[in-house]
C-alpha positions as CSV (number, residue, x, y, z in Angstrom):
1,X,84.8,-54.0,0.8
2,X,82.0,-56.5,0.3
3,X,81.5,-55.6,-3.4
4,X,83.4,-58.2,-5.2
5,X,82.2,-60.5,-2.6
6,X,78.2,-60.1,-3.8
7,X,79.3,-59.2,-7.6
8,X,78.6,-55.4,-6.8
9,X,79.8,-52.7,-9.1
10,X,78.9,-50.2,-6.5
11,X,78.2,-49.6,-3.1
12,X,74.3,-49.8,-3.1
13,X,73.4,-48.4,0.3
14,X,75.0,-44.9,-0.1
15,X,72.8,-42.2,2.3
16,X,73.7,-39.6,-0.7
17,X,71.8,-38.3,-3.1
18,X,72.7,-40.0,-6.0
19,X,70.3,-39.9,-9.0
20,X,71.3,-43.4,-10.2
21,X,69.8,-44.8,-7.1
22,X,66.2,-42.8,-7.3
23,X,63.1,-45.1,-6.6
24,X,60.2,-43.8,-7.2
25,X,57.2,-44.2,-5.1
26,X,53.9,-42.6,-5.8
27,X,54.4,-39.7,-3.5
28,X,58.2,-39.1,-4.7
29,X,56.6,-39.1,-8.2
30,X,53.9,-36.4,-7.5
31,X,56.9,-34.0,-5.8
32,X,59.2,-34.4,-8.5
33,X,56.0,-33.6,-11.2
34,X,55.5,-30.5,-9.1
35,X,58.9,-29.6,-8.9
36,X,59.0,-29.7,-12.3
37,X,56.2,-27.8,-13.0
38,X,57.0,-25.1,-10.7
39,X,60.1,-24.9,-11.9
40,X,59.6,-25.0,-16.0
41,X,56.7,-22.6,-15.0
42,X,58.4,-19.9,-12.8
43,X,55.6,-20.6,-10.3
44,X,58.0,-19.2,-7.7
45,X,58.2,-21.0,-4.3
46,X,57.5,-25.2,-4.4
47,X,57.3,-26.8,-0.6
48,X,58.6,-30.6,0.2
49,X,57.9,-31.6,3.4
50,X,58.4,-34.9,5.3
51,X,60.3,-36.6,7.7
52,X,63.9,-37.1,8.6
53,X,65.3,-39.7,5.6
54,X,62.1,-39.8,3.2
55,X,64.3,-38.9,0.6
56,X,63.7,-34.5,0.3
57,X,67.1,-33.9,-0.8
58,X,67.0,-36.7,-3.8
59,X,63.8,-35.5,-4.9
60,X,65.4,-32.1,-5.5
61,X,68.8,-33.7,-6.9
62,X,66.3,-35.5,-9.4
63,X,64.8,-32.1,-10.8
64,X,68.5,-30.8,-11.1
65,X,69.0,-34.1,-13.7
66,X,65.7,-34.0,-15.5
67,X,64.7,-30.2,-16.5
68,X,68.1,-29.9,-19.0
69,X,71.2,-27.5,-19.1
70,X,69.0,-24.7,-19.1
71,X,68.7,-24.4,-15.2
72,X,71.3,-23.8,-12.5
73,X,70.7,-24.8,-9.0
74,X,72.2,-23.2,-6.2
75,X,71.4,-24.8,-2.2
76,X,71.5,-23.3,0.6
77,X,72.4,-26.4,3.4
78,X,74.1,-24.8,6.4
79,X,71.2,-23.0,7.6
80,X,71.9,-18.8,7.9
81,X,71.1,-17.3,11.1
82,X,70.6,-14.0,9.8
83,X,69.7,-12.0,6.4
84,X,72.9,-11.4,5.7
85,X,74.3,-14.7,5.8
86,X,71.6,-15.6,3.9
87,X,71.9,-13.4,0.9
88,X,75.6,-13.7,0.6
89,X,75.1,-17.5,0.4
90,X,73.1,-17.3,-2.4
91,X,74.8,-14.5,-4.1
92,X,78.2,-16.8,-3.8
93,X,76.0,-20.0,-5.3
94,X,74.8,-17.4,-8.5
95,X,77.9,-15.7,-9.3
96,X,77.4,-12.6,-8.0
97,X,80.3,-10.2,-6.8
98,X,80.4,-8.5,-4.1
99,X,82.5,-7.4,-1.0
100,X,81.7,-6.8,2.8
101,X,81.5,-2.8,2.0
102,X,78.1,-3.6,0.2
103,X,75.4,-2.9,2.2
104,X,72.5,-5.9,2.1
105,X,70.5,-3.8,-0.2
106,X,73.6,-3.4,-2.5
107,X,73.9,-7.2,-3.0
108,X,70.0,-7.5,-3.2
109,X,70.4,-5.2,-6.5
110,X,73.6,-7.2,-7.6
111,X,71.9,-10.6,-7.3
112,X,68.7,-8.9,-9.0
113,X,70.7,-7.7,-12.0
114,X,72.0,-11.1,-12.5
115,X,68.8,-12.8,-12.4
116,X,67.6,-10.2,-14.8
117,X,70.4,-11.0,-17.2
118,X,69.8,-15.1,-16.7
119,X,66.5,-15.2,-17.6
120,X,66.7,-13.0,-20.6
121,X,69.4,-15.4,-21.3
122,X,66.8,-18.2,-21.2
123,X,68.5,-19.9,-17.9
124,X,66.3,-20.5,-14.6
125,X,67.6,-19.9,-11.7
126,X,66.4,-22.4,-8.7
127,X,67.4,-22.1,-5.0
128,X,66.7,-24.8,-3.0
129,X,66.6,-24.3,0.9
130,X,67.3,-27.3,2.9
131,X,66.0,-27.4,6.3
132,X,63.7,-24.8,6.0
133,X,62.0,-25.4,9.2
134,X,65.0,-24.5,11.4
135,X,65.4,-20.9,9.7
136,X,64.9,-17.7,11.9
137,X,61.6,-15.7,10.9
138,X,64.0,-13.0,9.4
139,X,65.1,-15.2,6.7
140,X,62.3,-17.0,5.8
141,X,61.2,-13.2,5.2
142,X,64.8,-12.7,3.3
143,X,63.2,-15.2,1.4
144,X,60.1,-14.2,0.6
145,X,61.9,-10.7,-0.7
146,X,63.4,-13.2,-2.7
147,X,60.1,-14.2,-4.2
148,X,59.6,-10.2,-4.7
149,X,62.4,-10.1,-7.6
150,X,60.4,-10.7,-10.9
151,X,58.9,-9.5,-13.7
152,X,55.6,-8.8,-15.5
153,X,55.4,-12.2,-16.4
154,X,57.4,-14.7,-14.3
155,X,59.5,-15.1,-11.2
156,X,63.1,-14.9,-11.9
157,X,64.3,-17.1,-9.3
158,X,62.6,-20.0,-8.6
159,X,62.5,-21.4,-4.8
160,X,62.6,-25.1,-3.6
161,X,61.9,-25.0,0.1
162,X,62.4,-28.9,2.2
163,X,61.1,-28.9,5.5
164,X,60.1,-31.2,8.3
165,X,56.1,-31.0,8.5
166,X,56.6,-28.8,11.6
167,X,57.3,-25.9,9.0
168,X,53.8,-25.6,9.1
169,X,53.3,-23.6,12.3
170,X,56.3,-21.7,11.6
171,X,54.4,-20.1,8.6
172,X,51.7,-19.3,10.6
173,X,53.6,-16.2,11.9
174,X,51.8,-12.5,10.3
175,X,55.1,-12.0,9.2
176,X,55.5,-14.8,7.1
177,X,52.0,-14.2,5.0
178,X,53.8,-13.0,2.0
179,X,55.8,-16.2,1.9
180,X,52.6,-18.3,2.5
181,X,50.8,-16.5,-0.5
182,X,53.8,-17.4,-2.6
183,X,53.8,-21.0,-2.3
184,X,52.3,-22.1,-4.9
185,X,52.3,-26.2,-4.5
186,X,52.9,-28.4,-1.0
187,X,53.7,-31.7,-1.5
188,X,54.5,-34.0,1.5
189,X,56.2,-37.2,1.5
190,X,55.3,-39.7,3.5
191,X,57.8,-43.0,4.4
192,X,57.7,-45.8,2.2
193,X,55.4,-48.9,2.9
194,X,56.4,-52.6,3.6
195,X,56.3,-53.3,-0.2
196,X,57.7,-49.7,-1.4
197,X,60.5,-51.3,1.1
198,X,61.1,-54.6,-0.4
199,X,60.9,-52.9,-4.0
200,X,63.5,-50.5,-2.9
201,X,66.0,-52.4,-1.6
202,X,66.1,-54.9,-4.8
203,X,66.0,-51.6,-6.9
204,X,69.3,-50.2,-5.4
205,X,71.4,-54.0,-5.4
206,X,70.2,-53.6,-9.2
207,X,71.4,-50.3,-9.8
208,X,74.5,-51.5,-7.9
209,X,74.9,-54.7,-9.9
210,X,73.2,-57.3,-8.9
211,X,71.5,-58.8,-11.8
212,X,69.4,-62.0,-10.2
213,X,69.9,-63.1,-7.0
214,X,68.0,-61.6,-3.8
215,X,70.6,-61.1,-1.1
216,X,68.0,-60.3,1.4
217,X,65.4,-62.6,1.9
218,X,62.0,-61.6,2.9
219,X,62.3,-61.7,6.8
220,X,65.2,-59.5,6.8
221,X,63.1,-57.2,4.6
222,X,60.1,-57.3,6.9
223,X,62.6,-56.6,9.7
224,X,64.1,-53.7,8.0
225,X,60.9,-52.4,7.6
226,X,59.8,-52.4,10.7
227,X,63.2,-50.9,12.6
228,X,63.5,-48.1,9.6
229,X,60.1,-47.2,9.8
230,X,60.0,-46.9,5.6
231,X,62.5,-44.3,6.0
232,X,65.0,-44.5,3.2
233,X,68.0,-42.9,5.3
234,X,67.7,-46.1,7.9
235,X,67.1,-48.4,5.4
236,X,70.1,-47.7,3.8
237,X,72.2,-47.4,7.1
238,X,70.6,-51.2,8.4
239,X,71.1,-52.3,4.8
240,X,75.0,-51.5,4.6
241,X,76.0,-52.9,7.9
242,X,73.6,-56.2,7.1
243,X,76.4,-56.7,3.8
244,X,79.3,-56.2,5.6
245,X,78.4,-58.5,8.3
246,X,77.3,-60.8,5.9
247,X,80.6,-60.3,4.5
248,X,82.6,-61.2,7.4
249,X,80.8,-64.3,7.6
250,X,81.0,-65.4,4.4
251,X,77.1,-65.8,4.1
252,X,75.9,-65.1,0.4
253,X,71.9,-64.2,2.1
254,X,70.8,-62.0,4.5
255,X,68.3,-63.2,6.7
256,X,66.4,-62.9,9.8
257,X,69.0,-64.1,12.4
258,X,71.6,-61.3,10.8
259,X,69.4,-58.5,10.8
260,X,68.4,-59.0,14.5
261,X,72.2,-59.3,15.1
262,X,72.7,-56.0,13.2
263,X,70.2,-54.5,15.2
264,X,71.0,-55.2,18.4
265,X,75.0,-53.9,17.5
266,X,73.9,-51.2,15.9
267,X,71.9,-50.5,19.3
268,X,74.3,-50.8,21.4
269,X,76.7,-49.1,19.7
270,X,74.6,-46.1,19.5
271,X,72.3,-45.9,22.2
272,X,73.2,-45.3,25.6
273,X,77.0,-43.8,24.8
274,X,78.0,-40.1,25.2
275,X,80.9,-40.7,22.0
276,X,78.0,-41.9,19.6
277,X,75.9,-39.3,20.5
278,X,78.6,-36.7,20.1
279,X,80.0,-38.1,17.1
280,X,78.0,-35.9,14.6
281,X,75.6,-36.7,11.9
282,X,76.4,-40.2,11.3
283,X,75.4,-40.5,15.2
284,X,72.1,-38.4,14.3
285,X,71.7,-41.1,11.6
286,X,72.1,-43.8,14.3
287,X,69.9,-42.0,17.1
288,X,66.7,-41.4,14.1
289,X,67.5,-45.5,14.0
290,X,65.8,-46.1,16.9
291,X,63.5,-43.1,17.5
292,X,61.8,-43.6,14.0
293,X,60.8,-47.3,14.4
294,X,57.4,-46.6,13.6
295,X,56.1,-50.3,14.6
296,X,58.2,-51.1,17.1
297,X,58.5,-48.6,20.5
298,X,61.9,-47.5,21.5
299,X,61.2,-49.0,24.8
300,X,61.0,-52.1,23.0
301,X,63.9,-51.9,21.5
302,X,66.3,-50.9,24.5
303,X,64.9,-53.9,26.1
304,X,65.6,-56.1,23.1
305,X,69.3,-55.3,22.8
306,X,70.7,-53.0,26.2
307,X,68.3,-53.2,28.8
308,X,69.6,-56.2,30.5
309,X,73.2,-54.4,30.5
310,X,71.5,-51.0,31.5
311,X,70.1,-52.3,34.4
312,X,72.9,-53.9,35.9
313,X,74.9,-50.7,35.6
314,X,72.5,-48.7,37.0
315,X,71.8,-51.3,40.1
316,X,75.4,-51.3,40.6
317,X,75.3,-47.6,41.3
318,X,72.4,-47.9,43.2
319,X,73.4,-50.1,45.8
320,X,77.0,-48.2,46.0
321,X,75.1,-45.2,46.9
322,X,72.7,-47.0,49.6
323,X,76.4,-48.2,51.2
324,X,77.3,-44.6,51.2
325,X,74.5,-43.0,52.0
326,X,73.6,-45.7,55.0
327,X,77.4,-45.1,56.3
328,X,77.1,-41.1,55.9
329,X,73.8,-41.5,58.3
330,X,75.3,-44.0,60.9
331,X,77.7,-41.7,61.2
332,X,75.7,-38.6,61.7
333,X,73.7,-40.4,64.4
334,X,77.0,-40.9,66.0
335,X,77.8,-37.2,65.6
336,X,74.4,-36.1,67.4
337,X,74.6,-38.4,69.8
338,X,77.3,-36.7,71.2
339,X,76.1,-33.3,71.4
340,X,75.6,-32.1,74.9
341,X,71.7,-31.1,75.5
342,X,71.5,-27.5,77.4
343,X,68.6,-26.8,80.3
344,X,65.8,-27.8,78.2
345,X,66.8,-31.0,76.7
346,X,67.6,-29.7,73.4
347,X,70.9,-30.2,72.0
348,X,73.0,-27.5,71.6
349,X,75.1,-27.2,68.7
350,X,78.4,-25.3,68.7
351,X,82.1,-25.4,67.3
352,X,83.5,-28.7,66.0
353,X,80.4,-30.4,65.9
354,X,78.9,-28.1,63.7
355,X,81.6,-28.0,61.3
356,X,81.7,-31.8,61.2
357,X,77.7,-32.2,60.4
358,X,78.2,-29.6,58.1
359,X,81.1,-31.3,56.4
360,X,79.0,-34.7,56.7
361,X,76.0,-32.4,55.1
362,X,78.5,-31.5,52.0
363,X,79.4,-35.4,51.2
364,X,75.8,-35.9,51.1
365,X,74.7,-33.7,48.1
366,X,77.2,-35.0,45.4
367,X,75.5,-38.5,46.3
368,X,71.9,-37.0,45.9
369,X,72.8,-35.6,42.7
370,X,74.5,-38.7,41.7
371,X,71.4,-40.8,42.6
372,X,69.3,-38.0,40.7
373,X,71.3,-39.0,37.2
374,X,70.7,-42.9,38.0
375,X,67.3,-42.6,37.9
């Protein structure tokens, strides 16, 4: 849409892995030289760790386009719930036949058998595991059987785990210390820094297209930076919507003032509404937005943009719930007041009164509740 508009051949700002797009930064440089290492060397198991949007996934896309034709990779994304699943997913990825009358074992020997064949054929076989972190115990051990299928001299699959950092204490189970043993290399990426920003985002209008001109001057970088939180997934989302709007108005730089407009649309758009937040990953892409703003705290940023909207809202519903709740007493007070006292003084309650403070009792705790969710 804006591409003619800023001489683009391409859209730059693409959150897919597309090896065109790769920028390099010291720690992407270090996991990619370990992946290729483990990999050429049927080291068996390679862990990537790092944040939500650092960029795991293109580091693994960039192995599959620099180690040659020799080597088929197969990734495992939707995240198997149980042994099972797992195998059969990567039995489908490898080629391997088999039906549901196979036993798990059966399809362990088929995929084994194929493997075999593969590296005697002079292929490698990689698996890569995408969220690694949010796998059962039983198969990260699945995988670590996995790890088991080799011989004398090499592994015959090798395994690309990427994980959030929390992976960590998930190894830590007894279970698991086969898998731990097998993991040869850990590298963890970190987010980028202000500079590794600004380099970025001229590196992908390049690869786009752009040959000279810098559409985003250096506020709007520093602003980027700081909402992103050097996180390559946010960068590209705030970078996209910054062009477009720049688009619509027709403005050929992206500054300050339009980031901060971007921003605060982007917030609240995405913040306080049920439909973004239900809205799948592109809302999970919005809500990271505002919780990974390393510099600048989320509180700070709802103030910024909603706040003043938020708490009129919520006022709103707080003072219709003091009318309610003030009427609901008054008349209540009426109500006892009209109780007859017995011998003693005390009030004796019986029939229709009861029923009515009762009833009066039932409108009451919707309202609680109600004033519960408020706050």
């Amino acid at each position: 849409m804006y591409r003619s508009f800023f001489g683009l051949t391409h859209r730059p700002f693409e959150n897919t892995p597309d090896p065109r797009f790769y920028f390099g930064t010291p720690d992407h440089g270090e996991a990619l030289a370990a992946l290729q290492y483990g990999v050429t060397h049927r080291r068996g198991v390679t862990l990537i760790t790092g944040r939500p949007g650092v960029g795991k996934t293109m580091v693994a896309g960039m192995l599959a386009a620099s180690v040659g034709d020799r080597m088929r990779m197969v990734t495992v994304s939707h995240g198997p719930q149980d042994v099972r699943d797992f195998f059969e997913s990567v039995c489908r990825g490898v080629g391997v036949r088999f039906s549901s009358v196979h036993s798990t074992g059966e399809i362990v020997e088929r995929l084994r058998a194929t493997l075999v064949a593969s590296y005697q054929d002079n292929a490698t076989m990689v698996l890569v595991v995408e969220d690694a972190h949010r796998l059962p115990v039983v198969v990260l051990e699945a995988i670590s059987v996995l790890c088991g299928l080799e011989n004398p001299s090499s592994k015959l699959m090798q395994i690309v785990l990427l994980a959030e950092p929390s992976i960590s204490g998930v190894l830590c189970e007894g279970v698991l210390e086969p898998l731990r043993q097998a993991i040869y290399c850990v590298k963890n990426l970190r987010p980028m820094t202000r500079d590794e920003t600004g380099g970025y985002i001229h590196h992908r209008l390049g690869c786009a297209g752009l040959s000279e001109a810098n559409i985003f001057s250096e506020e709007a970088i520093d602003l980027i930076y700081r909402r992103a939180g050097g996180r390559a997934r946010l960068v590209n989302q705030i970078c996209d919507n910054c062009l477009l709007m720049a688009f619509g108005a027709s403005q050929r730089q992206v500054d300050g003032s339009l980031v901060d407009e971007v921003l605060v649309q982007m917030m609240t758009l995405y913040l306080p509404g049920e439909d973004a937040m239900s809205s799948g990953g592109d809302a999970l892409v919005r809500r990271e937005l505002v919780a990974g703003a390393a510099s600048v705290p989320v509180e700070q940023l709802i103030d910024a943009s909603i706040s003043e909207g938020m708490r009129e809202s919520v006022g709103k519903r707080l003072r219709a719930f003091d009318r309610r709740f003030s009427e609901i007493q008054s008349r209540t007070d009426e109500l006892c007041a009209r109780v007859p006292r017995g011998r003693s003084g005390q009030r004796v309650w019986t029939g229709d009164g009861v029923g009515n403070l009762q009833a009066r009792m039932r409108r009451l705790k919707p309202l609680r509740r109600t004033a519960g969710n408020d706050g």
